[in-house]
LOKOL-917602 format. One line per field, with one value per atom (N, C-alpha, C, CB): atom name; x, y, z. Coordinates in nm, 2 decimals, always signed. Glycine has a CB too. Layout:
residues N
name = CA / ...;
c1 = X / ...;
c2 = Y / ...;
c3 = Z / ...;
//
This chain:
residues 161
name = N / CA / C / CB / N / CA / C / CB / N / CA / C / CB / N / CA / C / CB / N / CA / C / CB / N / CA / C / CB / N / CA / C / CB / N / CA / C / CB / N / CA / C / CB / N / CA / C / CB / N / CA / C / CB / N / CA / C / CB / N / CA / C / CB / N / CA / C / CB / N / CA / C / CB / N / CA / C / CB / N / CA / C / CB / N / CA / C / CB / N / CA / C / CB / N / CA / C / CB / N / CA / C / CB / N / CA / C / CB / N / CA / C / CB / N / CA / C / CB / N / CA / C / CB / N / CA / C / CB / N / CA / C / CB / N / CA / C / CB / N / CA / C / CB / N / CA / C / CB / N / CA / C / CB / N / CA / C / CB / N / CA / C / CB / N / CA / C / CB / N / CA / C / CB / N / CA / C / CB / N / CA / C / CB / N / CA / C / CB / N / CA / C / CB / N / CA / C / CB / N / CA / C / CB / N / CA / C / CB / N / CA / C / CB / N / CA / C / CB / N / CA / C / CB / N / CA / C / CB / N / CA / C / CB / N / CA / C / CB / N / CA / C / CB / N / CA / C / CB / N / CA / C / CB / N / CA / C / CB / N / CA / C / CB / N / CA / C / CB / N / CA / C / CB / N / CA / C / CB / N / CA / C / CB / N / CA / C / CB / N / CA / C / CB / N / CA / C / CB / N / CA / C / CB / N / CA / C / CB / N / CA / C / CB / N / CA / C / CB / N / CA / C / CB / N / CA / C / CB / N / CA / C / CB / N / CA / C / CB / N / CA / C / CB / N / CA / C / CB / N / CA / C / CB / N / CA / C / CB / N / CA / C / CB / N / CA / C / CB / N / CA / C / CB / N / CA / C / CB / N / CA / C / CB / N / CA / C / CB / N / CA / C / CB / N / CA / C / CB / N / CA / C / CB / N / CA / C / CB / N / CA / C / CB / N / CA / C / CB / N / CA / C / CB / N / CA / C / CB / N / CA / C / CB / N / CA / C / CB / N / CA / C / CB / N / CA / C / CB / N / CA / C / CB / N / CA / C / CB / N / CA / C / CB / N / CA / C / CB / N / CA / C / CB / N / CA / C / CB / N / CA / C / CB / N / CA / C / CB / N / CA / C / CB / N / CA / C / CB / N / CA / C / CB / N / CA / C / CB / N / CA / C / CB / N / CA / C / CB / N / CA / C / CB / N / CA / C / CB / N / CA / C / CB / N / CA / C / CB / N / CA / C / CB / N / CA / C / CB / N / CA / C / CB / N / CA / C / CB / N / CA / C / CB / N / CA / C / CB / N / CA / C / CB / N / CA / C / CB / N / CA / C / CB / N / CA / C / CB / N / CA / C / CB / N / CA / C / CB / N / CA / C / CB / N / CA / C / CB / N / CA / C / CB / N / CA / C / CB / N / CA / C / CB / N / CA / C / CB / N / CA / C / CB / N / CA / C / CB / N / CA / C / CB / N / CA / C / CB / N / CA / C / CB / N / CA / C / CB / N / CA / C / CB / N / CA / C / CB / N / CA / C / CB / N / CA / C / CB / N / CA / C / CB / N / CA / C / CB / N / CA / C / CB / N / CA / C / CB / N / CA / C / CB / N / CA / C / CB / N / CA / C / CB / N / CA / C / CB / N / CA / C / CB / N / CA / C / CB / N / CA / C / CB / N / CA / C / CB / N / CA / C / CB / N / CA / C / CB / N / CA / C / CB / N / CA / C / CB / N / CA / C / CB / N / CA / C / CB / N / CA / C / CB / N / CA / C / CB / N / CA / C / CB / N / CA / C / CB / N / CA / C / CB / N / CA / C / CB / N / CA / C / CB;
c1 = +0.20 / +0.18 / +0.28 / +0.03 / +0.31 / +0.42 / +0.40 / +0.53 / +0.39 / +0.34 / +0.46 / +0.28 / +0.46 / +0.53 / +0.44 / +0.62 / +0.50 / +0.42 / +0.49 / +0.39 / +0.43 / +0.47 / +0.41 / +0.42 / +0.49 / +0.47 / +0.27 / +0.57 / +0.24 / +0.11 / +0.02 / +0.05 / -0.03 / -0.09 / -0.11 / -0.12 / +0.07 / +0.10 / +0.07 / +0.22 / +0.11 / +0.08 / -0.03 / +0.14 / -0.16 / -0.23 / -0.34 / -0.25 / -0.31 / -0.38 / -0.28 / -0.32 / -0.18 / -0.10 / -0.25 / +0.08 / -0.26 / -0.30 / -0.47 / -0.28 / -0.54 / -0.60 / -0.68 / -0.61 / -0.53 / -0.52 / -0.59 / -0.58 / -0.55 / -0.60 / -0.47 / -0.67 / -0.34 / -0.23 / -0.29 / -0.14 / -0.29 / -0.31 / -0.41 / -0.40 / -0.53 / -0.59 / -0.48 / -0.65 / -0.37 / -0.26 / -0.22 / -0.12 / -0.21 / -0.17 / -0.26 / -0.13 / -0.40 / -0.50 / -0.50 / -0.69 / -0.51 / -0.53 / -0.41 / -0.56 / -0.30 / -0.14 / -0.09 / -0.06 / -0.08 / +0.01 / +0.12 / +0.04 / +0.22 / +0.33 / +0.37 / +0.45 / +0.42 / +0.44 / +0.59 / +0.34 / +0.65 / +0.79 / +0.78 / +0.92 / +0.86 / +0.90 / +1.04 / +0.89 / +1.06 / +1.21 / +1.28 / +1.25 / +1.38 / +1.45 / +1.43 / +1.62 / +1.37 / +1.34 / +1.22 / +1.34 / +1.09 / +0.98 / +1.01 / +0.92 / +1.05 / +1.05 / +1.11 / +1.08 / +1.20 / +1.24 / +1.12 / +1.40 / +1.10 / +1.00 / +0.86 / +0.95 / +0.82 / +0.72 / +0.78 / +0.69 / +0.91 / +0.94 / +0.95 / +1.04 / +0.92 / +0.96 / +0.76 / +1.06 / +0.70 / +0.56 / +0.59 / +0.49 / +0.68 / +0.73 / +0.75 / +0.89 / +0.73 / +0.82 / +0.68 / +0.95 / +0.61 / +0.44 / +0.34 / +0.35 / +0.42 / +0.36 / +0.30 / +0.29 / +0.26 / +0.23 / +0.23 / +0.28 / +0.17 / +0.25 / +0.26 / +0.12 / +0.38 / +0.43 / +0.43 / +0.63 / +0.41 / +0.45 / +0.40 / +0.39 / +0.24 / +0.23 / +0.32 / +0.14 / +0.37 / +0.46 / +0.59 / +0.48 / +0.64 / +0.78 / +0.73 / +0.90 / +0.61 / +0.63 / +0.54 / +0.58 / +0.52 / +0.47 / +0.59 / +0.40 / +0.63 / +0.70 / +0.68 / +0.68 / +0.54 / +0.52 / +0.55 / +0.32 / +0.61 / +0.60 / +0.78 / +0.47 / +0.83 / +0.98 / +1.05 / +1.03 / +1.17 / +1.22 / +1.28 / +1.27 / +1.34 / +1.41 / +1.45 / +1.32 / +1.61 / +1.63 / +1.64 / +1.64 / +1.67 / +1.64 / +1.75 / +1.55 / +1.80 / +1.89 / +1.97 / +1.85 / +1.91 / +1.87 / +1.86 / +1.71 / +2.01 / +1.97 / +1.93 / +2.15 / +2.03 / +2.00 / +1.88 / +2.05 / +1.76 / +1.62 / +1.58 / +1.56 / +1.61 / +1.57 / +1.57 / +1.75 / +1.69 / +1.74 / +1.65 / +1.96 / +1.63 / +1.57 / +1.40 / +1.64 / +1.35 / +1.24 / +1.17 / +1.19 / +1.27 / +1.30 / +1.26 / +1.53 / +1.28 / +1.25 / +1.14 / +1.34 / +1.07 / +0.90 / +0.81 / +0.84 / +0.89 / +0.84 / +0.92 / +0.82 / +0.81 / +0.90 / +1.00 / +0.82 / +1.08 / +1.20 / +1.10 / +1.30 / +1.04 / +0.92 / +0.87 / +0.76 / +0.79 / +0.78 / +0.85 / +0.75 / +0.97 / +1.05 / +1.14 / +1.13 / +1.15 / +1.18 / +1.11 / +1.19 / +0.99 / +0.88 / +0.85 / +0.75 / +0.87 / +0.83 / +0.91 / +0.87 / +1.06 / +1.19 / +1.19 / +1.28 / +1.17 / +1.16 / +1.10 / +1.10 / +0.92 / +0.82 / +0.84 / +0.66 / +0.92 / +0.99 / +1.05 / +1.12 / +1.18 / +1.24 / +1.25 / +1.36 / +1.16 / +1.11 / +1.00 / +1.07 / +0.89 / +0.84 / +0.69 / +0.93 / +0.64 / +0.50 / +0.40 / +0.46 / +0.34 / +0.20 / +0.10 / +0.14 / +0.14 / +0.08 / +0.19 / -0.06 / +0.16 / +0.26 / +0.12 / +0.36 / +0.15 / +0.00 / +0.06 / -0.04 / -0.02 / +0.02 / -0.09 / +0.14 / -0.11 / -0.22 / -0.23 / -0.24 / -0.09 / -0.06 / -0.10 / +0.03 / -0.14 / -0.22 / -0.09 / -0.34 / +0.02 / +0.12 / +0.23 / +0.16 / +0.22 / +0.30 / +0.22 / +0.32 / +0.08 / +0.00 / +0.02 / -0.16 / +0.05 / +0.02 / +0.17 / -0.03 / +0.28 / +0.43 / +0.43 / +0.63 / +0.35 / +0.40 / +0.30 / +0.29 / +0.21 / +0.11 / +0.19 / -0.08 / +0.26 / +0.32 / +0.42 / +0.32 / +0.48 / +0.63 / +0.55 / +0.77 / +0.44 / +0.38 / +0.34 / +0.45 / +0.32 / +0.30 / +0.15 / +0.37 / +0.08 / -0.04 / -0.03 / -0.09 / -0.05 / -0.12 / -0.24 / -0.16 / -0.23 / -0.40 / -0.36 / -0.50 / -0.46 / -0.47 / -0.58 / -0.53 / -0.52 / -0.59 / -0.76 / -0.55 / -0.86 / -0.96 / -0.99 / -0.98 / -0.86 / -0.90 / -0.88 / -0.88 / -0.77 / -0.70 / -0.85 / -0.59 / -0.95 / -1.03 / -1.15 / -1.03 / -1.22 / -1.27 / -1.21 / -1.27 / -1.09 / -1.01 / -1.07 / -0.84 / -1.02 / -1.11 / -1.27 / -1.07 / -1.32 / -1.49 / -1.48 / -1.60 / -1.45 / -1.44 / -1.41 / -1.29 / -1.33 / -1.24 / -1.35 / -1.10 / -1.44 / -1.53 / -1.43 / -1.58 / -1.37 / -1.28 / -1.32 / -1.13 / -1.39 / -1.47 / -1.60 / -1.44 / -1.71 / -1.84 / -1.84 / -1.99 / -1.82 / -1.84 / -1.68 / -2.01 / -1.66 / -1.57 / -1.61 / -1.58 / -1.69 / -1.73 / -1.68 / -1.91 / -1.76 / -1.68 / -1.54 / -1.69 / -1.46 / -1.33 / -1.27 / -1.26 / -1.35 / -1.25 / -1.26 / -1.29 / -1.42 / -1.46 / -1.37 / -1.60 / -1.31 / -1.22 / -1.07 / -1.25 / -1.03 / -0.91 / -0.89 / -0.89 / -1.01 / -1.06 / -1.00 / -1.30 / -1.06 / -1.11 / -0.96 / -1.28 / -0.93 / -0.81 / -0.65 / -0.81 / -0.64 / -0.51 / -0.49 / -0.45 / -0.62 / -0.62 / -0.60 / -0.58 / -0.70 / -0.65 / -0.72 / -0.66 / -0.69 / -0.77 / -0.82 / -0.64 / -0.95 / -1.02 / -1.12 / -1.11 / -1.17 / -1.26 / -1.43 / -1.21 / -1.48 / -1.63 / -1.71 / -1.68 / -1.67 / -1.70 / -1.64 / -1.64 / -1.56 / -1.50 / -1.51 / -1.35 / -1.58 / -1.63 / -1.80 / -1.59 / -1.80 / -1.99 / -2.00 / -2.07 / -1.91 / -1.89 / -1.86 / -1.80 / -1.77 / -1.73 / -1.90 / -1.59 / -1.95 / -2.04 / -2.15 / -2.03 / -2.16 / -2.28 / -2.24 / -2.28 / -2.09 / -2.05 / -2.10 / -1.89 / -2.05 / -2.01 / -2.19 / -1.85 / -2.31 / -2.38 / -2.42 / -2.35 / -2.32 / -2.32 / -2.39 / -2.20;
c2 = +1.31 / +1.17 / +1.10 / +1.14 / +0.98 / +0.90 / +0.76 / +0.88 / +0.75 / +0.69 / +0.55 / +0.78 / +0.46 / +0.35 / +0.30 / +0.23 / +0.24 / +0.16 / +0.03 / +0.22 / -0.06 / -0.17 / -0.14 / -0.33 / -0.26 / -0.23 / -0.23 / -0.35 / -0.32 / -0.37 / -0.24 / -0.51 / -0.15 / -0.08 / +0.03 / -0.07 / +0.10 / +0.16 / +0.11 / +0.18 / +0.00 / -0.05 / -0.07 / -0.16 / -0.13 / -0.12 / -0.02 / -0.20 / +0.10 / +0.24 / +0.31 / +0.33 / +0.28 / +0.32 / +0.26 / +0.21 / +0.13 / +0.03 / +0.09 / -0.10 / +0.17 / +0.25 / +0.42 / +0.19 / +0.44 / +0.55 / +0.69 / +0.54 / +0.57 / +0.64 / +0.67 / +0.51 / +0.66 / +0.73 / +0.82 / +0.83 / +0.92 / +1.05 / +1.04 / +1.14 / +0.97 / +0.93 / +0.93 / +0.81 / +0.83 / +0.83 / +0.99 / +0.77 / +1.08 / +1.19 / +1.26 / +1.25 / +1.22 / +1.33 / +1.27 / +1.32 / +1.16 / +1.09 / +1.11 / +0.99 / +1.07 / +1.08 / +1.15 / +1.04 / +1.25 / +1.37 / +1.34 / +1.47 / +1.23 / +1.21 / +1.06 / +1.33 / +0.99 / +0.83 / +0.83 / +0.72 / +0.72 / +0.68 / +0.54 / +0.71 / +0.55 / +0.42 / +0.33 / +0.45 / +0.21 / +0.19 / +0.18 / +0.05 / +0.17 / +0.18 / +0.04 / +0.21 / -0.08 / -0.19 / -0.15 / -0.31 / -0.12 / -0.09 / -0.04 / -0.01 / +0.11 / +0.18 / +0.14 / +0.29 / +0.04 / -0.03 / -0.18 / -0.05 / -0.24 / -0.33 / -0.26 / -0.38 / -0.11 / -0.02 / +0.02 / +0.13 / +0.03 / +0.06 / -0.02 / +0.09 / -0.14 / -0.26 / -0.29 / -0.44 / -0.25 / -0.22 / -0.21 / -0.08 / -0.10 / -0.04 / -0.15 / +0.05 / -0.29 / -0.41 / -0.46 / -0.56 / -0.42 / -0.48 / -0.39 / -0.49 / -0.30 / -0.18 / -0.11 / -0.20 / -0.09 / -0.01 / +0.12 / -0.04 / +0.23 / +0.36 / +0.43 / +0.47 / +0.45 / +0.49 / +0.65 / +0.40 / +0.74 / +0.89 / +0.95 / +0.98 / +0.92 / +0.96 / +0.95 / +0.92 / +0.83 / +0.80 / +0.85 / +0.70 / +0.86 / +0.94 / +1.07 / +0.91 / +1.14 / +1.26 / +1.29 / +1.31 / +1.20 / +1.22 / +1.26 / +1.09 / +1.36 / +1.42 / +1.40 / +1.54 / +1.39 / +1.36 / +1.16 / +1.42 / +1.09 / +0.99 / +0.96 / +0.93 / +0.94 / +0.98 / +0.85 / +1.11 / +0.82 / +0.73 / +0.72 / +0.71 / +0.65 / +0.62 / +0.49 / +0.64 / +0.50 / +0.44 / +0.34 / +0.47 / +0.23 / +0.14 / +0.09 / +0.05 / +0.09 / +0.09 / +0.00 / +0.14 / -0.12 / -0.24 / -0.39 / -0.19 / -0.37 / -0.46 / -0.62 / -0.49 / -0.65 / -0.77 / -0.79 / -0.78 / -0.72 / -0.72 / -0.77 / -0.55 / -0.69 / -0.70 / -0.90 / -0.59 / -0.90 / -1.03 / -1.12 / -1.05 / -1.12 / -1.24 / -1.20 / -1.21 / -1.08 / -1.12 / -1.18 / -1.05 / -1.18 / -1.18 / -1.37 / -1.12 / -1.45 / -1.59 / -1.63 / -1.68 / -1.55 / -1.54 / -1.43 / -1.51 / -1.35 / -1.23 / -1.18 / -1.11 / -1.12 / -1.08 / -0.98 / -1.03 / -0.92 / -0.81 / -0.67 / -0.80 / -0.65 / -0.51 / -0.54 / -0.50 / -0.64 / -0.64 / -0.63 / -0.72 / -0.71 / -0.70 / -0.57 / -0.83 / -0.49 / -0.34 / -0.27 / -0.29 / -0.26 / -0.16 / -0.16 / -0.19 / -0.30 / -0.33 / -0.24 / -0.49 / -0.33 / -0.24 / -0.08 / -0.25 / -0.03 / +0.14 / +0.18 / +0.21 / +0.10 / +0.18 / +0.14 / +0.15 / +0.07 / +0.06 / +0.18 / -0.06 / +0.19 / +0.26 / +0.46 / +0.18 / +0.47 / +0.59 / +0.64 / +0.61 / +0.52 / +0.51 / +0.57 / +0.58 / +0.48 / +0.50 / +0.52 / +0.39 / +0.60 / +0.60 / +0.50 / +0.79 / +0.43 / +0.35 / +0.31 / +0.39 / +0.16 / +0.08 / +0.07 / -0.10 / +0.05 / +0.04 / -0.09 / +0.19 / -0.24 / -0.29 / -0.39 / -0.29 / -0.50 / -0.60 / -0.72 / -0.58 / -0.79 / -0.95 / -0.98 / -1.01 / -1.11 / -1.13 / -1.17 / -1.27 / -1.24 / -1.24 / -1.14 / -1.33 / -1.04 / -0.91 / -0.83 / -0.81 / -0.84 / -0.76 / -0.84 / -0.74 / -0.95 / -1.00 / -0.98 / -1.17 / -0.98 / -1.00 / -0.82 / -1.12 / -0.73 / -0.56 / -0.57 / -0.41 / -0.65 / -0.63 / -0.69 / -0.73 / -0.77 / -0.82 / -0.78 / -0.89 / -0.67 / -0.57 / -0.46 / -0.56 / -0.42 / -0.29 / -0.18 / -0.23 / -0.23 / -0.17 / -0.15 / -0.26 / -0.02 / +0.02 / -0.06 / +0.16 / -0.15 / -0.20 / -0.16 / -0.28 / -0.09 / -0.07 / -0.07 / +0.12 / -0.14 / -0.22 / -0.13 / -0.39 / -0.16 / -0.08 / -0.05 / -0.10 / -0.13 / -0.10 / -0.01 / -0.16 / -0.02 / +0.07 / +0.19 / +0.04 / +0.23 / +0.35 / +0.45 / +0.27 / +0.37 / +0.34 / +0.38 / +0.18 / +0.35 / +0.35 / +0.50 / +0.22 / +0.54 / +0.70 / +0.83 / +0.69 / +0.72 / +0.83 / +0.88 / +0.81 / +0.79 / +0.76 / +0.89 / +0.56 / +0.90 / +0.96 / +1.12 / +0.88 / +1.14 / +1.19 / +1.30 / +1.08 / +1.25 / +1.31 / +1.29 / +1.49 / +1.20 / +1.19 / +1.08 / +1.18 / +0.98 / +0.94 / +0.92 / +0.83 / +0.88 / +0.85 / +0.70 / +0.89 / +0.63 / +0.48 / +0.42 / +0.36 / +0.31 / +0.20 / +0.14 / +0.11 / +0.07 / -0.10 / -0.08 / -0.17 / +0.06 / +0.09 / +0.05 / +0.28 / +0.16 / +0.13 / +0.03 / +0.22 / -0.07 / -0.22 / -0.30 / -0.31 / -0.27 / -0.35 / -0.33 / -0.31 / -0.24 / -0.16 / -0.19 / +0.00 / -0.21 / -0.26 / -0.39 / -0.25 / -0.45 / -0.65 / -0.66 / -0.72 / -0.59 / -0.61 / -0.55 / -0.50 / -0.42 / -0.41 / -0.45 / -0.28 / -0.43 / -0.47 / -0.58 / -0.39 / -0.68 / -0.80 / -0.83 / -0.87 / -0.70 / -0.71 / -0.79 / -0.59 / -0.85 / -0.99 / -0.93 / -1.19 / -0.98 / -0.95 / -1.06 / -0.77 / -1.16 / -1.26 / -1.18 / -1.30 / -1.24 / -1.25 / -1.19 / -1.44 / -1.32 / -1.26 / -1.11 / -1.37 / -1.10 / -0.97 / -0.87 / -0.96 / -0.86 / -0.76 / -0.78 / -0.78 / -0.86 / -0.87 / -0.79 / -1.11 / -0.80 / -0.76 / -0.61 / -0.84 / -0.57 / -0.44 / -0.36 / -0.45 / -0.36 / -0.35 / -0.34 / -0.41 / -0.42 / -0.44 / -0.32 / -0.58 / -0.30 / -0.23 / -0.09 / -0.26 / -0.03 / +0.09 / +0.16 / +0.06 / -0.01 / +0.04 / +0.12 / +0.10 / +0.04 / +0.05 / -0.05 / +0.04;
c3 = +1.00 / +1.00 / +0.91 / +0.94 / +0.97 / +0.88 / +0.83 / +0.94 / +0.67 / +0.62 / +0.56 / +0.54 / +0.56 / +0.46 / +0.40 / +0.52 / +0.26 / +0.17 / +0.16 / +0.03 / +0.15 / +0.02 / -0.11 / +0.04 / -0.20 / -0.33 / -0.38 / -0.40 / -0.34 / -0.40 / -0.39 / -0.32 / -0.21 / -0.25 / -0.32 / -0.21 / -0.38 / -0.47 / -0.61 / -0.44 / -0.62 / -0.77 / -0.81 / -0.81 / -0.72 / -0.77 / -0.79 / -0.75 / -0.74 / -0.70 / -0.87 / -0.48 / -0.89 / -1.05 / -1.12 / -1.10 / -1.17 / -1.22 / -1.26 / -1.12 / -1.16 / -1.19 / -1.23 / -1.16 / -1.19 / -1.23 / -1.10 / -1.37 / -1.01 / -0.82 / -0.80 / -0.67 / -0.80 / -0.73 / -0.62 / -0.84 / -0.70 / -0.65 / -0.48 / -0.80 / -0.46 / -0.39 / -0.27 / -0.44 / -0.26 / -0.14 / -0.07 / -0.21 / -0.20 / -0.15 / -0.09 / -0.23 / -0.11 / -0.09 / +0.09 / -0.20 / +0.15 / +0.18 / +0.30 / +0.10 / +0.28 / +0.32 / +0.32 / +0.30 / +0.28 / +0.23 / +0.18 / +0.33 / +0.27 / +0.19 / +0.25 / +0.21 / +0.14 / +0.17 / +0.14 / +0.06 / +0.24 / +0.18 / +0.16 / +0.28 / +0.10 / +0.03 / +0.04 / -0.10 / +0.07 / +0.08 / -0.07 / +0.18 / -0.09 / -0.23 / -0.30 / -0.21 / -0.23 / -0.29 / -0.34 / -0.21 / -0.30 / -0.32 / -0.45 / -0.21 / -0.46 / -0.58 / -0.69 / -0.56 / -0.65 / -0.74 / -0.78 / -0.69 / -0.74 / -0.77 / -0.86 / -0.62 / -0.79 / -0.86 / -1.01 / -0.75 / -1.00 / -1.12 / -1.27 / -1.09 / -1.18 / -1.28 / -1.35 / -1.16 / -1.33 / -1.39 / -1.53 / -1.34 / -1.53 / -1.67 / -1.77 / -1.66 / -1.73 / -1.84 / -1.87 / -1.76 / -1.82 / -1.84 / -1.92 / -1.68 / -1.93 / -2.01 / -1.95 / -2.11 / -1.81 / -1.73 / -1.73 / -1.66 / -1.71 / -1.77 / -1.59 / -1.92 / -1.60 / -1.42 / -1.46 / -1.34 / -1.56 / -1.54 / -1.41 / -1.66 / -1.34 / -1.24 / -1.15 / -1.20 / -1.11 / -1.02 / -0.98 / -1.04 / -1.11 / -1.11 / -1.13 / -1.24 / -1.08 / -1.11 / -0.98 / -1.27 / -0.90 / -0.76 / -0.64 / -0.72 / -0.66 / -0.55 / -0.38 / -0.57 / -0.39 / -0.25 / -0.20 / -0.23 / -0.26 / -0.24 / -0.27 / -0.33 / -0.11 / -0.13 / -0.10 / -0.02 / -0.17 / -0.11 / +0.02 / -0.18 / +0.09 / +0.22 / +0.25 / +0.32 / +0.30 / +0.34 / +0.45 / +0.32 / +0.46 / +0.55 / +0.59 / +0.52 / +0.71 / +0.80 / +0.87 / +0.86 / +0.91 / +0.99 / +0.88 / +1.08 / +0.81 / +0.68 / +0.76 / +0.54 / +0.87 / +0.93 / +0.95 / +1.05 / +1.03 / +1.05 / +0.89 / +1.10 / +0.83 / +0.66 / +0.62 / +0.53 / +0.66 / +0.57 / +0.69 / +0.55 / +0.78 / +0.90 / +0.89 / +1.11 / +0.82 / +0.78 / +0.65 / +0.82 / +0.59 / +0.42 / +0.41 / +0.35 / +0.60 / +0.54 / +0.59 / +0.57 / +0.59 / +0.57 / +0.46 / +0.72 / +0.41 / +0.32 / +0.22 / +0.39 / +0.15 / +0.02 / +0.05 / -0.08 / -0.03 / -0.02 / +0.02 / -0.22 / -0.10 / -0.04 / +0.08 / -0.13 / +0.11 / +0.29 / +0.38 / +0.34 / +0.38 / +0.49 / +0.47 / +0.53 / +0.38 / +0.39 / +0.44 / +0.29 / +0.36 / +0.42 / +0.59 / +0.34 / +0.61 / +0.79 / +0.85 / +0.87 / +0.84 / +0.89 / +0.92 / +0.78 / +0.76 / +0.76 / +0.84 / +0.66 / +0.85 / +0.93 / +1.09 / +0.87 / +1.11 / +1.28 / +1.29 / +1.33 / +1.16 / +1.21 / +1.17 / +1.19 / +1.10 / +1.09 / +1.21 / +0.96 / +1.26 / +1.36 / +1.29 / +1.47 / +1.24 / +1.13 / +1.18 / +1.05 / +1.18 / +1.24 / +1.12 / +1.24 / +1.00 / +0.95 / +0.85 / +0.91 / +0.80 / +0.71 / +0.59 / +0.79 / +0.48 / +0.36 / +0.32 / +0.20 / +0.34 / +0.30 / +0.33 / +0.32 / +0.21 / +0.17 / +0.18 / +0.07 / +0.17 / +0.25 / +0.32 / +0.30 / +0.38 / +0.49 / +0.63 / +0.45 / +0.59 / +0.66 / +0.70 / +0.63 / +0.57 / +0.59 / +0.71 / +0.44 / +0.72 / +0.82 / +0.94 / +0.78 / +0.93 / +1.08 / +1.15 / +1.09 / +1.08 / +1.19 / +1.17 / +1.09 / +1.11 / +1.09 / +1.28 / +0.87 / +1.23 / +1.41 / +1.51 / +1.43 / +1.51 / +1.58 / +1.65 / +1.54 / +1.56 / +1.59 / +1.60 / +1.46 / +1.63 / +1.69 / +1.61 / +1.77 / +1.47 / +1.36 / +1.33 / +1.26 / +1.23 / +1.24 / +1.13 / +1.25 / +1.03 / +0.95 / +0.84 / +1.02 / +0.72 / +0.70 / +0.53 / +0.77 / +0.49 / +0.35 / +0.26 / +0.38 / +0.10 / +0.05 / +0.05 / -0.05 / +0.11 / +0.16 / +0.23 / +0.20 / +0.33 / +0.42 / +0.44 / +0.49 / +0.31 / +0.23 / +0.17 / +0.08 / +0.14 / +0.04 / +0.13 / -0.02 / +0.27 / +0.33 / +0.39 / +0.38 / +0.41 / +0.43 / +0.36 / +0.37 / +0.24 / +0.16 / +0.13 / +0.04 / +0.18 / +0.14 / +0.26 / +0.18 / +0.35 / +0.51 / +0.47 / +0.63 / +0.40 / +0.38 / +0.24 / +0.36 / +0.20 / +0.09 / -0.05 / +0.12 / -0.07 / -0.20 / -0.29 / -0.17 / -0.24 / -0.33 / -0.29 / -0.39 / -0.37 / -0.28 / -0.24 / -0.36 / -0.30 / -0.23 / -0.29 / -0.32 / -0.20 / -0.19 / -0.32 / -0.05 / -0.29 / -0.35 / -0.48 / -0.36 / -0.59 / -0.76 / -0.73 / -0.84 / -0.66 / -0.69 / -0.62 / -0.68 / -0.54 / -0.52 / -0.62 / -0.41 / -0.69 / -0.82 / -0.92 / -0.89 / -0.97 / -1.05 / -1.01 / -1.01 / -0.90 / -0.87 / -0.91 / -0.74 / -0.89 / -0.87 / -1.02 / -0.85 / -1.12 / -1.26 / -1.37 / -1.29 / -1.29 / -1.39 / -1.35 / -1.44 / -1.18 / -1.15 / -1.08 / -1.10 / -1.16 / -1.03 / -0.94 / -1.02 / -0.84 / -0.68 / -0.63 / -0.59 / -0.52 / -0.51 / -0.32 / -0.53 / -0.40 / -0.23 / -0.23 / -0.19 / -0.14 / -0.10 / -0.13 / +0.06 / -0.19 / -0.23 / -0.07 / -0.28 / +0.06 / +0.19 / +0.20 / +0.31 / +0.21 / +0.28 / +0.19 / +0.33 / +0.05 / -0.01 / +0.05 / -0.17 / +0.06 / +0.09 / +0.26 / +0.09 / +0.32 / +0.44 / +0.45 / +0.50 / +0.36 / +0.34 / +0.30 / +0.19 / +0.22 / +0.16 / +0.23 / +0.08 / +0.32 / +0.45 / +0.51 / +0.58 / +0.59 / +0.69 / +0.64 / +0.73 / +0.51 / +0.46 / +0.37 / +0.33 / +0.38 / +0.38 / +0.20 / +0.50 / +0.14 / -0.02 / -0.10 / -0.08;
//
């Protein structure tokens, strides 16, 4: 299976000390060289990244197709329109990513789309955690992930927590 990230659902899975979760989950994620560089810059917030640099399974890659890069770059951030790119062109069976407009043009170019919920919802499946809702609450509270009141109340109906 072939994985791309953007920055956010990496950083905020650092942020609580879930990394590791991706791996159990993914076996191995790439990353474009903007990404890991953006993930790296945590470090200025005091962030503590040792997991990260010491996650082997989470590789960088390059991205190929700078033009694509730069013509989606005027609707998205640098991490997005990398990560999109890559996961075209490595040919992703999923991109991990949490924008609401980075998800809609990755669907639109034929891209599997799936957000840290649903990373989250993998793992519930997966017997690696027992419920969602703690650790979206946990994401909400320490790495200010932002998820809507509805679509946590919906999550929570669905998963039956």
């Amino acid at each position: 299976m072939i994985v791309v990230s953007d920055t956010s659902p990496i950083a905020n899975l650092i942020q609580v000390g879930r990394l590791d979760m991706l791996r159990e989950v993914f076996q191995e994620v790439l990353v474009p060289p903007v990404v890991f560089e953006e993930i790296m810059e945590l470090s200025h917030f005091g962030i503590d990244l040792a997991e990260f640099k010491q996650a082997a399974w989470i590789k960088t890659h390059p991205v190929n197709d700078i033009g694509k890069v730069r013509n989606l770059m005027r609707e998205l951030d640098a991490g997005e329109s990398n990560a999109i790119v890559l996961a075209q062109e490595v040919v992703a069976d999923w991109i991990l990513m949490d924008e609401r407009a980075g998800t809609k043009i990755a669907e639109s170019m034929g891209l599997h789309p799936i957000g840290l919920v649903g990373v989250l919802i993998k793992a519930k499946e997966k017997k690696l955690i027992e419920e969602v809702i703690p650790v979206v609450l946990e994401l909400r509270e320490t790495a200010g992930f932002w998820i809507s009141d509805k679509f946590l109340s919906r999550i929570k109906h669905e998963l039956g927590e």
